[in-house]
N, C-alpha and C positions, 0 to 999 in steps of 0.2 A: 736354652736354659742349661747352664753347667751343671757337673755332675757332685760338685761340690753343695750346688745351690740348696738343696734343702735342708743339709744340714746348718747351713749359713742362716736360714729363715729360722732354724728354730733355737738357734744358737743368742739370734737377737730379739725374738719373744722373750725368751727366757729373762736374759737381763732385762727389756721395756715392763716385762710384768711386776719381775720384782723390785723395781729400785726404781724406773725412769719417770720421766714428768709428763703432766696431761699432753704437752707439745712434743714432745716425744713419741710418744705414742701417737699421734695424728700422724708427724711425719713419717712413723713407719710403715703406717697403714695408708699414707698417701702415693708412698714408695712400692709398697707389694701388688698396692695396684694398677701404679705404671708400669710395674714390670709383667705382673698380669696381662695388660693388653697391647703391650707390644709384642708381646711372645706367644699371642691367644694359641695363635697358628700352629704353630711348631710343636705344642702342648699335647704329651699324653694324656689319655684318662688320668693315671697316676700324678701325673705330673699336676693334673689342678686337681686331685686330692689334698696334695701335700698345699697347695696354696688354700685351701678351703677349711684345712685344722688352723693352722696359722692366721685366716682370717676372722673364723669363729670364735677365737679366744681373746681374737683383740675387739669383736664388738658392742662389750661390756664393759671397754677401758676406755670408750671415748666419747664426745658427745653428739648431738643430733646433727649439727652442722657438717662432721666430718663425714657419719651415715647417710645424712641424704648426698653427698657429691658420690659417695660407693655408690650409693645405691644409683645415681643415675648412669654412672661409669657403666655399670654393671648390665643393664637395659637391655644392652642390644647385641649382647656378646651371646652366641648358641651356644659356647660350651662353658658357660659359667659355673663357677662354685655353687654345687645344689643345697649346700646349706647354711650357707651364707646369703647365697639368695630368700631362700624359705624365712630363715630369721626377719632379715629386712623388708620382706616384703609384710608378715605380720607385724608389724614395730607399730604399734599405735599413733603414733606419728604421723602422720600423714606427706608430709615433706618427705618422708624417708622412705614409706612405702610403695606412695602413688607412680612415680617412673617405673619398677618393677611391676605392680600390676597393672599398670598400661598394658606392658608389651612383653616382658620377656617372655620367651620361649621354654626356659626352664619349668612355669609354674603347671602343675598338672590341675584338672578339674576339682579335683577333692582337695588340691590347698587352695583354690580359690571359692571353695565352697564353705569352707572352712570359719577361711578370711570374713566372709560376707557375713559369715552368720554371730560374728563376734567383735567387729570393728565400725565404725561410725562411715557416714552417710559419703563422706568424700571416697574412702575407701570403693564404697559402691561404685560411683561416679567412675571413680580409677578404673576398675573390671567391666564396668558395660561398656566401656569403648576399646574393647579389645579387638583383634580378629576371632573369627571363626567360635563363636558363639554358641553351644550348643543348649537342646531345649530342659536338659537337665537343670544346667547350670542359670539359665536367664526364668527358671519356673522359683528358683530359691532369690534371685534378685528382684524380680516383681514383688514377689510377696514381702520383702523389706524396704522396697524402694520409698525412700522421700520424691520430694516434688524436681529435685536436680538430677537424680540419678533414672526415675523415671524419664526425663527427657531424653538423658543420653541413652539410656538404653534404646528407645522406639526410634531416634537418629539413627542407630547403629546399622547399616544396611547389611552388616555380616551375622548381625545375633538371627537366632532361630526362636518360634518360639510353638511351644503347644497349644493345643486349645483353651487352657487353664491359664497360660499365659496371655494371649492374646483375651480372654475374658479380664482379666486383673488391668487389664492395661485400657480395655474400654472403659471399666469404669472409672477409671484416673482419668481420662479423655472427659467425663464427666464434670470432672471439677478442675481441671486446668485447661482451657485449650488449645496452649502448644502443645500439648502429648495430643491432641484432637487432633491439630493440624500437621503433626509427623507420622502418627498412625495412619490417615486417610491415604495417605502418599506413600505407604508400603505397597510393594509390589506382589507382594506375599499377605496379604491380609485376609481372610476367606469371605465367601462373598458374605454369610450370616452378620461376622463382624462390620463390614463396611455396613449394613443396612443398619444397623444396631448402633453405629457412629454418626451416619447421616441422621439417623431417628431424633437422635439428642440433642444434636450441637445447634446451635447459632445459624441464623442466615449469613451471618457475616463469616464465619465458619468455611459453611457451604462456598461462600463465591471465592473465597482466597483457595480453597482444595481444588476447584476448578479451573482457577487461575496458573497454580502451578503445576496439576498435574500433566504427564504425558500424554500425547493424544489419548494411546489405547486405554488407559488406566480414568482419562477423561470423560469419555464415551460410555464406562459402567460406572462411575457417579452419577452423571447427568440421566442415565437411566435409572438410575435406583431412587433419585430424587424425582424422577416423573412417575414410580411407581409409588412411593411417600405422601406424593401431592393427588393422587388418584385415591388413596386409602384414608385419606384425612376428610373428618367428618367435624363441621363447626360446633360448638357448645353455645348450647342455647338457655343451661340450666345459672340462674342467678345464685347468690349465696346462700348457705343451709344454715342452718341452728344446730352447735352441736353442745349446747348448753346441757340437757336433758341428759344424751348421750356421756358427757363429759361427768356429771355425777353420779350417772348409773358405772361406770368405771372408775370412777373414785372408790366407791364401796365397796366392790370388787375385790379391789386393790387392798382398799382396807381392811379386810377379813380373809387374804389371801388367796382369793377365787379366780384373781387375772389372772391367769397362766396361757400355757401355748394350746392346751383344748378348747378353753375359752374363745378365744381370739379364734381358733381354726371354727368352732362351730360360728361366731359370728358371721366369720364369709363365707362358710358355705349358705348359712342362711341367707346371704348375700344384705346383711344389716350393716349400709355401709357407715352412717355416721357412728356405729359402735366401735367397726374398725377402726375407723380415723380417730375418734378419742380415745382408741386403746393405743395405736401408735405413737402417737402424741404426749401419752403419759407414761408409756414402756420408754420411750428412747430420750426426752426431755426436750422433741420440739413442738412448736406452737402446730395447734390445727392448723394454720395458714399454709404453713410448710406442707404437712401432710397429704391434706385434705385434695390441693391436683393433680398429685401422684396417682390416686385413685384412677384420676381417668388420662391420663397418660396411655398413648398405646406404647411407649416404651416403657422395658421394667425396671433400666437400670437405678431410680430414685427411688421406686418403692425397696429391690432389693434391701439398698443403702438403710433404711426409714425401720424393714423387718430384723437386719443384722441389728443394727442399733438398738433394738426391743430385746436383745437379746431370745426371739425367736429361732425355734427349730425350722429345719426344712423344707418339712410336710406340712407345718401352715404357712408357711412362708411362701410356698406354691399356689395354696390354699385360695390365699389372700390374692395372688397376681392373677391365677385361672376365676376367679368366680367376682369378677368388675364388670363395668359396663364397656365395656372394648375386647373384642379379639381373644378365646385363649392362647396361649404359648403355643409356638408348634414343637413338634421331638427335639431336630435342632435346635431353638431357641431356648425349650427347657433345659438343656442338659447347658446349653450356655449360662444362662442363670446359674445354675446350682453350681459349676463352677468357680462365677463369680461371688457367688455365694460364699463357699467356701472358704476363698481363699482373702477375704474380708478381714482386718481385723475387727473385731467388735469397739476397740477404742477409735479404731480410724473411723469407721461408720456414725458411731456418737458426736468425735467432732464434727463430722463435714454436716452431718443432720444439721446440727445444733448451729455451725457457724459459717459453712462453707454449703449450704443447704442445695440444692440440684435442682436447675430452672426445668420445668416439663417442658417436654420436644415443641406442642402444639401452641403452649404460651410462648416463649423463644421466639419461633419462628412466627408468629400472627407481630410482636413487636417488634420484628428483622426484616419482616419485610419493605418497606423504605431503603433499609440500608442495600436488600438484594439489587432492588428493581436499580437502586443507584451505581449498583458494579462490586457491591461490599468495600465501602467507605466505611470507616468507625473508628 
């Protein structure tokens, strides 16, 4: 880069801002950019300062089309303009931002935390297939993820994730089962989680995670699944009446008495058809929904069923410790109440209401045909 050059750059800003035409401006900003990355090498700090004012004032003169080829330009270069990248990688756009938050090297945690928390669903997608993934940053993309960005994220064998995370991400495993069948297959999954995965999913599930997994990672399925099948106890109880139930919480309700005491003294008193028509009419799904969650020895549907009642935590426990199955153990509590947590209340409403969570023990009692056949489905 001559020593003339940057005043030559801003000498043709100058005129492109004041006077020049939309094509004009494209081609000078197609120009600064070839000259950008043929000269990456050679480039001082200084040197792509001076290309990074110059680029920043033209990316308000032109339109998306010429931003997304920068922005893909820009991608893969380590010593990029830092604010010209910053711009384009938040550009609501998604053509313009996604090649940047792919991959570049420029963007720090706090601008892609940023990005996440303010920009739409592809955006995500963009960031969870990044490298090197930390648990900070993938605990802020769980908790916003749709159903796309979710998968990529559990695909990503560089992301990291907390305990908080890995709870948000079983329950998603819940209601889609490719996030089921990617989580199972992490090499990094704790062993609480995998049992907690196994618990829920599908037998058809089950024999595709066996099918793919690696020997070693094989070998603790297949055991965790033989401890599953040892702790599983048949139902023998036919259907209840929860008619009675069902207008004793109506009135409740009507005179402002359902609240989270309510519902926590119903299960402790362990009154289950009260519970189930108080969940039923807290979150707005049918007892049918509710009412096998109960006996579910996994928690992750009733979780879903208490967020949705917009219930507190301490009956929310409440309600999972005092059923006829198993309490929580330490581990397993504190795994709930992160999934808990980290719930939103409206996602909880919809999946109740539309997307509702088959219980482990019915699942599996209808999969099994599919199992014994090798998991065909």
């Amino acid at each position: 880069m001559s020593a003339t050059a940057p005043a030559e750059l801003i000498d043709e800003l100058e005129f492109v801002l004041k006077g020049g035409s939309s094509e004009r401006r494209v081609r000078t900003l197609q120009r600064l950019s070839e000259l950008l990355l043929s000269s990456a090498r050679r480039l001082s700090s200084s040197q792509v300062s001076v290309f990074d004012d110059v680029l920043v004032r033209l990316l308000d003169c032109v339109g998306v089309r010429a931003l997304a080829e920068l922005s893909a330009a820009l991608a893969d270069l380590p010593a990029a303009p830092e604010q010209t990248v910053r711009r384009l990688a938040s550009h609501e756009n998604p053509s313009v931002a996604v090649p940047l938050l792919s991959k570049s090297p420029i963007l720090q945690d706090t601008d892609l935390i940023e990005i996440a928390n303010s920009r739409s669903q592809q955006h995500l997608v963009a960031i969870s297939s990044r490298q090197n993934l930390n648990e900070e940053l993938t605990d802020v993309i769980v908790k916003l993820a749709g159903k796309d960005a979710s998968r990529a994220l559990v695909r990503n064998p560089a992301a990291r994730f907390s305990s908080r995370g890995f709870a948000v991400l079983l329950a998603a495993a819940g209601r889609d089962q490719t996030v089921a069948e990617s989580l199972g297959l992490r090499s990094d999954l704790p062993a609480a989680t995998l049992q907690g995965l196994l618990s829920n999913v599908t037998a058809t599930v089950r024999a595709r995670l066996l099918k793919a997994a690696p020997a070693g990672l094989r070998e603790k399925i297949q055991a965790e699944l033989n401890s599953i099948d040892a702790r599983a106890e048949p139902q023998a109880e036919g259907p209840k009446d929860y008619s009675d139930a069902h207008a004793a919480v109506v009135e409740l309700s009507r005179t402002g008495k359902l609240s989270d005491p309510t519902v926590n003294r119903f299960a402790i008193r362990r009154e289950y058809a009260n519970v189930v028509a108080a969940l039923s009419l807290l979150s707005g799904a049918t007892v049918e929904t509710i009412a096998p969650l109960m006996d579910d020895p996994n928690s992750q549907g009733l979780i879903i069923a208490c967020r949705a009642s917009r219930l507190n935590w301490q009956t929310t426990l409440a309600v999972l410790n005092n059923r006829a199955v198993p309490p929580l153990s330490k581990p397993e509590t504190e795994q709930a109440r992160q999934a808990f947590e980290m719930l939103f209340v409206s996602t909880a409403q919809y999946t109740i209401r539309f997307e509702p969570p088959v219980p482990s023990t019915a699942s599996a009692a209808s999969d099994n045909r599919v199992a014994a056949a090798g998991g065909r489905g």
